[in-house]
C-alpha positions as CSV (number, residue, x, y, z in Angstrom):
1,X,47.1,-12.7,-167.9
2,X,48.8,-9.9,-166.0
3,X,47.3,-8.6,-163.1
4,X,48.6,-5.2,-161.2
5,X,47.3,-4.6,-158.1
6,X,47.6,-0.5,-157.0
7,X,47.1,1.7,-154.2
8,X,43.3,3.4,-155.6
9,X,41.7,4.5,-158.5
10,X,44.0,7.7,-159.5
11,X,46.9,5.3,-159.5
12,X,45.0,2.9,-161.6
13,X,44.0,5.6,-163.8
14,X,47.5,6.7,-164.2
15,X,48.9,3.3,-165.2
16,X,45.9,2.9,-167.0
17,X,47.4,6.3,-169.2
18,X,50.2,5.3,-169.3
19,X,49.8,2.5,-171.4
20,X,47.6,4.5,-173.4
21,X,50.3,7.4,-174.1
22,X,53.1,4.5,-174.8
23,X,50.9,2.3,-177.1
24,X,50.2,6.4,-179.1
25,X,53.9,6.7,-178.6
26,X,55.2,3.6,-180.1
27,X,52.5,3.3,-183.2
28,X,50.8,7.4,-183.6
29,X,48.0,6.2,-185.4
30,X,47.4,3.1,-183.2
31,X,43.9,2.1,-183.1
32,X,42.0,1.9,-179.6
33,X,38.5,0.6,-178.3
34,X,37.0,3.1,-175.7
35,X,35.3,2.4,-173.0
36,X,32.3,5.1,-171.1
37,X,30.9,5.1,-167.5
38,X,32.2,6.2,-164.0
39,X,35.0,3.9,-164.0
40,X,37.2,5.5,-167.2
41,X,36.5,9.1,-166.4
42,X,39.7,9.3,-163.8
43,X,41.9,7.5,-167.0
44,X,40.6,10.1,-169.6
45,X,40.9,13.0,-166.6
46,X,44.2,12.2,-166.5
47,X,44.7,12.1,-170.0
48,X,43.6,15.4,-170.8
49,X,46.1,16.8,-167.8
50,X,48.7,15.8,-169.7
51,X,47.5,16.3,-172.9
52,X,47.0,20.4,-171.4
53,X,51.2,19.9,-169.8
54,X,52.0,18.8,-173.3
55,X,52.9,15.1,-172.4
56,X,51.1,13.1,-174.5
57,X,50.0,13.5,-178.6
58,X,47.1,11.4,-179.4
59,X,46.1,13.4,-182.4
60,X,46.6,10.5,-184.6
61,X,45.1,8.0,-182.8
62,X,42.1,6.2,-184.1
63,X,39.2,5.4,-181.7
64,X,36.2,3.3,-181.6
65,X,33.9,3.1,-178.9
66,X,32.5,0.0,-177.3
67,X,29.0,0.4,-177.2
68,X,26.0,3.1,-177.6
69,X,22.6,3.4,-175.9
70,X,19.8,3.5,-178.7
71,X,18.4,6.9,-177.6
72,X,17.5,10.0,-179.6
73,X,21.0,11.4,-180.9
74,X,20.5,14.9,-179.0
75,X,19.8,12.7,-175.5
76,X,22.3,14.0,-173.0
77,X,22.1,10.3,-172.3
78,X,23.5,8.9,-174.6
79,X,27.7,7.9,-175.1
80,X,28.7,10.1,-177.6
81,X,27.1,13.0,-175.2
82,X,29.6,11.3,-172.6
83,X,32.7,11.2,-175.2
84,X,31.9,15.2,-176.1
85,X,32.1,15.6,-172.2
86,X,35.0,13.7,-171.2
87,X,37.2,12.8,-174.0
88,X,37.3,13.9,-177.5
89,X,39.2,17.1,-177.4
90,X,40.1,18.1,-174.2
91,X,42.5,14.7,-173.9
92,X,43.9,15.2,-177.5
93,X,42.0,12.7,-179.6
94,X,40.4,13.9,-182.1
95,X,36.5,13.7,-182.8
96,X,37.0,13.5,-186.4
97,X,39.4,10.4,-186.1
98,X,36.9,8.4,-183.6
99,X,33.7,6.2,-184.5
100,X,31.2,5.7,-182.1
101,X,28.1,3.3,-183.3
102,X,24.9,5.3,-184.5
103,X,22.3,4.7,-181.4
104,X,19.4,6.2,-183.9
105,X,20.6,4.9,-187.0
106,X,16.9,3.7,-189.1
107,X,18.2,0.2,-189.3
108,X,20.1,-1.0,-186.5
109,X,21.3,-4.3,-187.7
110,X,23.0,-2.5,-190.3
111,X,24.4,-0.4,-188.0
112,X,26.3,-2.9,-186.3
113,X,28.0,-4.3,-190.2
114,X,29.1,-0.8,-190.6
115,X,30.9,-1.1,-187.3
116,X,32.4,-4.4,-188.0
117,X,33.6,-2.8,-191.3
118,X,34.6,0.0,-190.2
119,X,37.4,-1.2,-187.5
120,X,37.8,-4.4,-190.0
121,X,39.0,-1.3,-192.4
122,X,41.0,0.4,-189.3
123,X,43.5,-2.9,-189.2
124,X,41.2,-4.4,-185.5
125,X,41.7,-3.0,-182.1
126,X,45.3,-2.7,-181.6
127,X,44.3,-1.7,-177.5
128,X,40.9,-2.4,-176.1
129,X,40.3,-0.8,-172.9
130,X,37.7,-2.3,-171.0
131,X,35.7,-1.8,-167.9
132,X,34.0,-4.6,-165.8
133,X,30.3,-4.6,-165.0
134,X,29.2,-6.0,-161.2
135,X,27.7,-9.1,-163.5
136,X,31.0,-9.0,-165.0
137,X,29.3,-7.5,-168.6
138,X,31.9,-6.2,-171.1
139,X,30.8,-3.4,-172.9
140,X,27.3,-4.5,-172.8
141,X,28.0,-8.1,-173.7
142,X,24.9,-9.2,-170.5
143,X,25.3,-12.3,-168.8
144,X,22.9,-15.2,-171.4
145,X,24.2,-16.2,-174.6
146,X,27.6,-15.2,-176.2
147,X,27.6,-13.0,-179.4
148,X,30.7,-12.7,-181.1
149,X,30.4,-9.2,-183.8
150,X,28.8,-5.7,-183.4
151,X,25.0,-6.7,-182.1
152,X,22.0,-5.1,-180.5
153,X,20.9,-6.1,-177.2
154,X,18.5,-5.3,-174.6
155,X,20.0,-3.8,-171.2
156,X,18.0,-5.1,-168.2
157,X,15.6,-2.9,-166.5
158,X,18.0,-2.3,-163.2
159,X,21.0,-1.2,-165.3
160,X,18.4,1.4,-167.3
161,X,17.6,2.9,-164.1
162,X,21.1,3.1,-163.4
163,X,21.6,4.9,-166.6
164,X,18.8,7.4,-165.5
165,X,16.8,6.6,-168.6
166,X,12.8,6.3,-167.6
167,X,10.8,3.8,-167.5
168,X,8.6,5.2,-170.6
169,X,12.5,4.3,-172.7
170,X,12.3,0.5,-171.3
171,X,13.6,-1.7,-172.6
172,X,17.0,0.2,-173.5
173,X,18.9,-1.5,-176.3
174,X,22.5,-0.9,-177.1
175,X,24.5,-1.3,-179.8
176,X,27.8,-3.2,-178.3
177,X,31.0,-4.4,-179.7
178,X,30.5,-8.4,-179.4
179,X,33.2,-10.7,-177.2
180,X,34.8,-12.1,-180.7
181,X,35.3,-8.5,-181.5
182,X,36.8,-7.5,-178.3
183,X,38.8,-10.3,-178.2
184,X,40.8,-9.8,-181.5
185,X,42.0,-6.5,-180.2
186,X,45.5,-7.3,-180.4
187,X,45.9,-6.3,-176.5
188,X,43.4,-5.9,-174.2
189,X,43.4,-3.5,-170.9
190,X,40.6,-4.1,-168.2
191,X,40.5,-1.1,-165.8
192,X,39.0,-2.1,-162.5
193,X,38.2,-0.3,-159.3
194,X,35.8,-1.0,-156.0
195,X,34.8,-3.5,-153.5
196,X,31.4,-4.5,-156.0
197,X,33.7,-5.5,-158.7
198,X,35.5,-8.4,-156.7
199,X,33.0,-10.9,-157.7
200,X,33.8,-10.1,-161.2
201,X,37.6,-9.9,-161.4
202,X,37.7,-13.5,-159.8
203,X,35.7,-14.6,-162.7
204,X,37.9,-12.8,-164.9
205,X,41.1,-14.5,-163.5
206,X,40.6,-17.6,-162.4
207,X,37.4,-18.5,-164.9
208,X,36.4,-21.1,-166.3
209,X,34.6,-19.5,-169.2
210,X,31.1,-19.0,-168.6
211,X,27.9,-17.3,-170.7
212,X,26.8,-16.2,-166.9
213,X,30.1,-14.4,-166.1
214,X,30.7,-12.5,-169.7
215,X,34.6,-11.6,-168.9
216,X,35.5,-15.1,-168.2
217,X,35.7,-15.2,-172.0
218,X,38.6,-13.0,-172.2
219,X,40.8,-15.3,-169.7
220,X,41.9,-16.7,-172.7
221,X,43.2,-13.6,-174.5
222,X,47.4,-13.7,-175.1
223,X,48.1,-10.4,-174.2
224,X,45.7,-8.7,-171.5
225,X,46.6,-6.9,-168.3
226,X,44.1,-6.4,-165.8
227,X,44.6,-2.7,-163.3
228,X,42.9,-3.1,-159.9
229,X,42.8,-1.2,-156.9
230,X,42.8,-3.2,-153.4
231,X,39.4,-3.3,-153.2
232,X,38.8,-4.8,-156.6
233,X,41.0,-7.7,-156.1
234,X,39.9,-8.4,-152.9
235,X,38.1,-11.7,-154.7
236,X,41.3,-13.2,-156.2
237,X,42.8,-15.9,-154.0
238,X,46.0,-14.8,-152.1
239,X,44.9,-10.6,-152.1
């Protein structure tokens, strides 16, 4: 594991872009796991700057999102309402060329083996990028029992509220990308940032594997890099 330790979030979001741009740059049709929330939004705000400066080409590029909220397609909510804000577009990869898992797909289970076939089909992940949850969740792998493929899960109550979904939606479910999916992507990019994350990134690091502490399970991985401002690594020994 590689760890880089940088001076705030807009210089982990441009490191973060940059290995984005060079994996599009050495392989154009390279195939990348997506992550959503607060923490990605500086990586794919810079990527659309230099996507608009002509920097970058990520037109071939072939993405797959980590997870989904099961909400009514049109709920502003939901990740694919996140991914038509942010990213698809406006930071040159290309809605048509990105899967995202179906949230109100009639049958969820077979939802997730569409998924599984469907970046099975792609060649796997060639560049996961991943966040890290306070509980140290990975896409919405939770904290209790490892599942390895695509599976349905329920979210707890705090991180629905979080979400701003109501009460009347409880329990949210998600569709999520599963640890042994995650960890076949060929390399692996966590993007960290903030004092609440410490906690997690020494799990991360220094492990051992545990169900309780879901990243500990990509300690393992042979090629991951992990991109944390000072505050994030403030809970790995020696920082």
């Amino acid at each position: 594991m590689r760890t880089r330790i940088l001076d705030g979030a807009d210089a982990v979001a441009r490191a973060a872009a940059d290995a984005v741009v060079a994996a599009a740059a050495r392989r154009p049709e390279v195939v990348l796991g997506l992550p959503t929330g607060r923490t990605p939004v500086p990586l794919y705000d810079e990527l659309a700057a230099r996507h608009a400066r002509g920097e970058s080409d990520l037109s071939r590029v072939r993405g797959f999102n980590l997870d989904e909220l099961v909400l009514p397609r049109g709920d502003p909510r939901t990740f694919r309402a996140f991914m038509e804000q942010h990213v698809w577009g406006r930071t040159g990869l290309r809605r048509d060329r990105c899967d995202i898992p179906d949230g109100a797909a009639p049958d969820l289970d077979a939802e997730c083996r569409r998924y599984e076939r469907a970046i099975a089909a792609a060649g796997g992940l060639d560049l996961a990028v991943l966040g890290l949850g306070v509980d140290g969740h990975v896409a919405y792998n939770m904290p209790g029992p490892i599942s390895l493929p695509t599976h349905l899960t329920r979210l707890p109550d705090g991180l629905a509220a979080s979400l701003h979904v109501p009460p009347s939606s409880w329990p949210l479910r998600a569709l999520t990308m599963g640890i042994g999916t995650i960890r076949g992507a060929r390399t692996i990019l966590v993007v960290t940032t903030g004092p609440t994350k410490a906690t997690a990134v020494r799990a991360l690091v220094h492990g051992p594997e545990n169900p309780d502490w879901p990243c500990s399970f990509l300690q393992s991985h042979p090629d991951i890099e992990v991109l944390l401002d000072r505050a994030a690594a403030a809970g790995i020994s020696g920082n």
